[in-house]
C-alpha positions in Angstrom: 0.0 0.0 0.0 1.3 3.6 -1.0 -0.1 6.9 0.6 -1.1 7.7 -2.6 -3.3 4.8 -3.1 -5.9 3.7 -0.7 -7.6 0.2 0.1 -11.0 -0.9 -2.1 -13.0 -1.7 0.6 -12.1 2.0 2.7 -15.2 4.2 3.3 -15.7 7.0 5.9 -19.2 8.0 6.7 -20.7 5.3 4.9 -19.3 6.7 1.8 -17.3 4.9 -1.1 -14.5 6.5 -3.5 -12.8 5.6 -6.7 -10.0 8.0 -6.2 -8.2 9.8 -4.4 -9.5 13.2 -5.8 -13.0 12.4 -5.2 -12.1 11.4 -1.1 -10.5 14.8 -0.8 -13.7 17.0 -2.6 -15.9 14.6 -0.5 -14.0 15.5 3.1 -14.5 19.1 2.8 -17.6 18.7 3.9 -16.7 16.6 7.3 -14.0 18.8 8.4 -11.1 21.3 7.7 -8.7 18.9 9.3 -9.2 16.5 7.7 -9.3 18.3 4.3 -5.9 19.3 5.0 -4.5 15.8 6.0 -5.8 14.1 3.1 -4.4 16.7 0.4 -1.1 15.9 2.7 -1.5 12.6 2.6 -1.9 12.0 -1.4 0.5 14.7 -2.3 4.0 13.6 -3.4 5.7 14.5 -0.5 7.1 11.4 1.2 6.6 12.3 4.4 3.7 14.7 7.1 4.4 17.7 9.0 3.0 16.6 12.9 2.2 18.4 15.7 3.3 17.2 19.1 1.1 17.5 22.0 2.8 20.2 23.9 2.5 17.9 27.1 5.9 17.5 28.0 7.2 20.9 26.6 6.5 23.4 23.4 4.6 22.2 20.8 6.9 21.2 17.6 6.8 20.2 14.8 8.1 16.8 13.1 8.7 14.9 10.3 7.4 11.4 10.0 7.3 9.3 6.8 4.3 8.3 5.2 5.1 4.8 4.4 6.4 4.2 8.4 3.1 5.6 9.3 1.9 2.4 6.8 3.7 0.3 9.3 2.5 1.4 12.2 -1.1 0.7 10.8 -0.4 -2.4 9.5 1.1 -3.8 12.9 -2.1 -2.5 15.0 -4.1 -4.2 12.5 -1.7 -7.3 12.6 -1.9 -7.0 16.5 -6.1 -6.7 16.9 -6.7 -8.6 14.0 -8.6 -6.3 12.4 -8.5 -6.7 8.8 -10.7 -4.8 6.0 -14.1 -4.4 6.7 -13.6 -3.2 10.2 -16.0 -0.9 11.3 -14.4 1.6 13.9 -14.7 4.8 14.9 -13.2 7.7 14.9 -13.3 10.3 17.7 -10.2 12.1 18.6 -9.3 15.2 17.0 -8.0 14.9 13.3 -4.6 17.5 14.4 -2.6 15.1 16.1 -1.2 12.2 15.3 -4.4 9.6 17.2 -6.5 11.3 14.9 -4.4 11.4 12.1 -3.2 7.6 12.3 -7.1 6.6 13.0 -7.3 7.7 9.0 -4.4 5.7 8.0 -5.7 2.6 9.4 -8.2 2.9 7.6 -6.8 4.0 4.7 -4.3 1.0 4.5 -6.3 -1.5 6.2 -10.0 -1.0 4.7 -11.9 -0.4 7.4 -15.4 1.5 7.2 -14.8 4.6 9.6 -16.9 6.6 11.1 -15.8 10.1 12.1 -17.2 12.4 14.6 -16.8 15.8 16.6 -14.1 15.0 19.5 -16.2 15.7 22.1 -16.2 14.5 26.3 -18.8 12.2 26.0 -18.3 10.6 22.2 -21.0 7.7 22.5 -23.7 10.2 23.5 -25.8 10.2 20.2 -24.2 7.1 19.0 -26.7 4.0 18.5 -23.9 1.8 16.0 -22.3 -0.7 16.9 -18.3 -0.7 16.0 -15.2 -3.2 15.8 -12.7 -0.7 17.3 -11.8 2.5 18.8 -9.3 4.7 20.6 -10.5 7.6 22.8 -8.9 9.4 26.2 -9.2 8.5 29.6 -12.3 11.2 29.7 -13.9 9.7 27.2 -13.6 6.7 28.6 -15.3 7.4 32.0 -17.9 9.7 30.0 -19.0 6.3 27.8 -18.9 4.0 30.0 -22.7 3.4 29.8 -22.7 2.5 26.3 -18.6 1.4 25.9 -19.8 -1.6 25.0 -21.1 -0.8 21.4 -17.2 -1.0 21.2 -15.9 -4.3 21.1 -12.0 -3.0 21.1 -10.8 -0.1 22.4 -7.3 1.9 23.2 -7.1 4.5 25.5 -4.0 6.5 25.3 -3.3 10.3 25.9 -3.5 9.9 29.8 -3.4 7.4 32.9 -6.1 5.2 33.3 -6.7 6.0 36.8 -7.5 2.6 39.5 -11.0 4.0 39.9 -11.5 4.3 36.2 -9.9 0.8 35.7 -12.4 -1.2 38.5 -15.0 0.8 36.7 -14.5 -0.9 33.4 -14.1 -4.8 34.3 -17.4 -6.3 34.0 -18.0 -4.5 30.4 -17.9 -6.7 27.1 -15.2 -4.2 25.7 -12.0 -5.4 25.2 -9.6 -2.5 26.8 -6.2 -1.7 26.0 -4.0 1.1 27.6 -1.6 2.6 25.0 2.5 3.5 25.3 3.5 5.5 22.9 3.9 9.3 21.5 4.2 11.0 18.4 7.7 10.2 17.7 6.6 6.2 18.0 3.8 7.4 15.3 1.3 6.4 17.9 1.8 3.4 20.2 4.3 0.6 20.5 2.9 -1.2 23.2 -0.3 -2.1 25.1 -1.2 -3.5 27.9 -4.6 -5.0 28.7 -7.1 -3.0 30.9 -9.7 -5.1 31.9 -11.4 -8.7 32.4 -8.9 -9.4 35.4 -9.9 -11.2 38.4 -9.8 -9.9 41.7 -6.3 -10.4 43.1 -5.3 -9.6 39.6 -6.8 -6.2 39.4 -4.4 -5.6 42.0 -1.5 -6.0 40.5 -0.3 -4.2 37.6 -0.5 -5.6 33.8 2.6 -5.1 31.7 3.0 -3.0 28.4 3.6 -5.7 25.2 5.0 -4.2 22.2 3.8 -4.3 18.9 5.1 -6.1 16.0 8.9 -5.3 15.1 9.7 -3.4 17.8 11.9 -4.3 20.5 13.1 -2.2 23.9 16.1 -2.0 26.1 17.1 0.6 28.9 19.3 3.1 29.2 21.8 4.3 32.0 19.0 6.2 33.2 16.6 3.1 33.4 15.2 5.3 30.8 13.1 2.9 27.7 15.0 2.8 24.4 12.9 1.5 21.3 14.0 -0.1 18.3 11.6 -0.3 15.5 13.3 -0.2 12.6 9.9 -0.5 10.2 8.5 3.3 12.0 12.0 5.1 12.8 15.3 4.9 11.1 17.4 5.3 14.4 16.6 3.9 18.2 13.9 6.1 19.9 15.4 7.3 23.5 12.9 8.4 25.6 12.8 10.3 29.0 10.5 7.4 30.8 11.8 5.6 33.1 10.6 1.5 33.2 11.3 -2.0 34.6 12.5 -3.9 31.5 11.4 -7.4 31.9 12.1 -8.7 28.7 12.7 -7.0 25.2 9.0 -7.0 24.8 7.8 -6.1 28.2 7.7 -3.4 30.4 6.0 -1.3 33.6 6.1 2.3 33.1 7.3 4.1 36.1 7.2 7.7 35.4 8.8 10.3 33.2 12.3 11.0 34.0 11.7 15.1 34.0 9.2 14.8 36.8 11.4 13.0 39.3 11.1 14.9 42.2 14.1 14.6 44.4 13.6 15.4 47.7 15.9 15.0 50.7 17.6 12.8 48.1 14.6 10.4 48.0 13.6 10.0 44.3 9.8 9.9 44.0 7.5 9.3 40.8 5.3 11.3 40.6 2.8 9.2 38.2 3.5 6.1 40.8 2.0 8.7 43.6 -0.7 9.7 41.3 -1.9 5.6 40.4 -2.2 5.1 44.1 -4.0 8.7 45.0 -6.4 7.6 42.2 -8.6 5.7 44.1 -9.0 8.4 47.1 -9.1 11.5 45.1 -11.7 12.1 42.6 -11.3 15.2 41.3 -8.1 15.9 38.1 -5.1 16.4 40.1 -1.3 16.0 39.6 1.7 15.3 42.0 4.9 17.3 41.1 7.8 18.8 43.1 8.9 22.5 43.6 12.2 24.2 45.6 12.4 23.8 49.0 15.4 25.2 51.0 15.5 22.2 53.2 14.7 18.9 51.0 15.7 20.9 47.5 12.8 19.7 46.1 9.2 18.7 48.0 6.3 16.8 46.7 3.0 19.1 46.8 -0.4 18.1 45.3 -2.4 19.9 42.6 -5.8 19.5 42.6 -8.6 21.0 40.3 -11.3 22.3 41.3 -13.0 23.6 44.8 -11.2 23.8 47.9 -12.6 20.7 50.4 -10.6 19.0 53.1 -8.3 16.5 52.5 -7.3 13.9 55.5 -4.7 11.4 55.9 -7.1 8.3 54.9 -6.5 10.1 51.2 -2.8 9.6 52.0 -3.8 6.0 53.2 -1.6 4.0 50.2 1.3 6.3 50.8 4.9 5.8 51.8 6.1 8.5 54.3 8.4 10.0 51.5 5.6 10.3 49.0 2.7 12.3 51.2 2.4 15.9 50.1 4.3 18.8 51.8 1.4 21.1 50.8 -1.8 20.9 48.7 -3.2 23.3 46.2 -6.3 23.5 44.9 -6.6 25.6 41.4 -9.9 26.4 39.7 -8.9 24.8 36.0 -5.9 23.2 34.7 -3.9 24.6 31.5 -4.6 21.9 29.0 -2.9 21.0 25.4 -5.2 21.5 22.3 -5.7 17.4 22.8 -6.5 17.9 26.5 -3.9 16.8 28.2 -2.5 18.7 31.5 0.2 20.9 31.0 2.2 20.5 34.2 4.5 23.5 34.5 2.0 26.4 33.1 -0.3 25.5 35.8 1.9 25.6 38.4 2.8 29.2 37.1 -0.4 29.2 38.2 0.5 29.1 41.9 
């Protein structure tokens, strides 16, 4: 398959094309997004202009090749079995790379795609059911009434938080949290969500990488990645893991929010999974300067000011409860809604 070709059986909104030209005149009217894309797409350029999420710093801009994008969508196909004909939908927003790749699949794969407004509650005014889907935590926890018109889905852009993860065992749905970003055009690895029993829901699952990619660790116990058919070179990331094999890991944290205080290195993220069944509101754990420690842990939490106790701090090591809470009206998110850490603690 070649981006400028597409598969027979494609459609999107229920609608067939012979060419390329007539997909592109048809997709003005869905959205301006994904106008743009497409004319990307089946230019001859051999490679897109991306976006990244601005999550972990400034949005920038990359360069990923069309035909390693091909791979990546062939290996999630190759990984969910989901072959042409697959109905999925699509509700992320078309400007990053989810939205983007959500195309591709189906694009390369033939699948009949549905695409909608990203919205907080996607299933709302949906009555189809569909083969697969990918959507954010929020989503997520705003569908969970009617997730199981879904019969696979990823979830990627955010922790799945412990409450959210109890919440979701008993459904039909098959879930899947995602690793990946838009370097790794998308993820690399999953690692299943739900359907556990009761002393396994207690333990963690494990990430499983994809097809063609294998992963190592660096001096930093930082994750390297090696996918040779989606990047030319070995991807070196900033999140630390435990490697357990060259296909499986357990994500730790990211390696910029390791808060160090009274030299005792804390995770932030590890803090946050086991605050997640205690606190309900958004909220974040990250460190700021501190004459004494260097660096002490506070909590961030959105919303209302209302009394937290120690029974919140309950799962907590003595190292890893909160010098001080905050309580901020609204979080600065990304255009894809994720928090953006350091502009809301300018906040403070």
């Amino acid at each position: 398959m070649k981006s400028n070709s597409f598969h027979t059986s494609f459609q999107i909104n229920g609608k067939i094309f012979s060419n390329s030209e007539e997909l592109i005149k048809y997709s003005q009217s869905i959205s301006k997004e994904i106008n743009q894309f497409l004319r990307e797409w089946f230019s001859t350029d051999s490679h897109i202009v991306v976006k990244t999420s601005g999550s972990t710093g400034n949005p920038k801009n990359i360069h990923l090749r069309k035909d390693f994008m091909i791979n990546s969508a062939l290996a999630t196909g190759c990984y969910f079995q989901l072959g042409e004909n697959t109905k999925a939908l699509c509700c992320l927003p078309i400007k990053f790379i989810a939205g983007k790749m959500m195309l591709v699949r189906a694009l390369t794969l033939g699948w009949d795609l549905d695409v909608i407004e990203s919205t907080s509650n996607p299933l709302q005014e949906i009555t189809k059911e569909y083969d697969f889907s990918a959507m954010v935590p929020l989503q997520l926890r705003n569908s969970i009434s009617k997730i199981d018109q879904i019969k696979t889905l990823i979830v990627g852009g955010g922790v799945v938080s412990r409450e959210l993860k109890k919440a979701i065992q008993t459904i039909d749905t098959n879930c899947y949290a995602t690793y990946g970003m838009t370097e790794t055009i998308t993820h690399i690895a999953v690692k299943k969500l739900n359907k556990f029993s009761q002393s396994e829901l207690e333990s963690e699952s494990v990430y499983k990488t994809l097809p063609d990619v294998t992963i190592s660790k660096d001096k930093r116990s930082c994750l390297v990645i090696r996918a040779p058919k989606i990047s030319n070179e070995n991807i070196i990331t900033n999140d630390v893991i435990e490697l357990i094999s060259k296909s499986e890991f357990n994500w730790k944290g990211r390696l910029d929010h390791v808060i160090n205080s009274g030299g005792v290195k804390l995770h932030p993220e590890e803090i946050e999974q086991k605050l997640s069944n205690t606190i309900y509101s958004r909220f974040f754990v990250a460190g700021i300067l501190d004459e004494i420690l260097g660096e002490k842990c506070i909590l961030v939490i959105e919303g209302e000011n209302y009394p937290i106790t120690k029974k919140h701090f309950s799962k907590l090591s003595r190292f890893e409860i909160p010098k001080a809470i905050f309580f901020i009206p609204k979080f600065i998110e990304t255009g894809s809604g994720k928090i953006q850490r350091l502009k809301t603690l300018d906040l403070l």
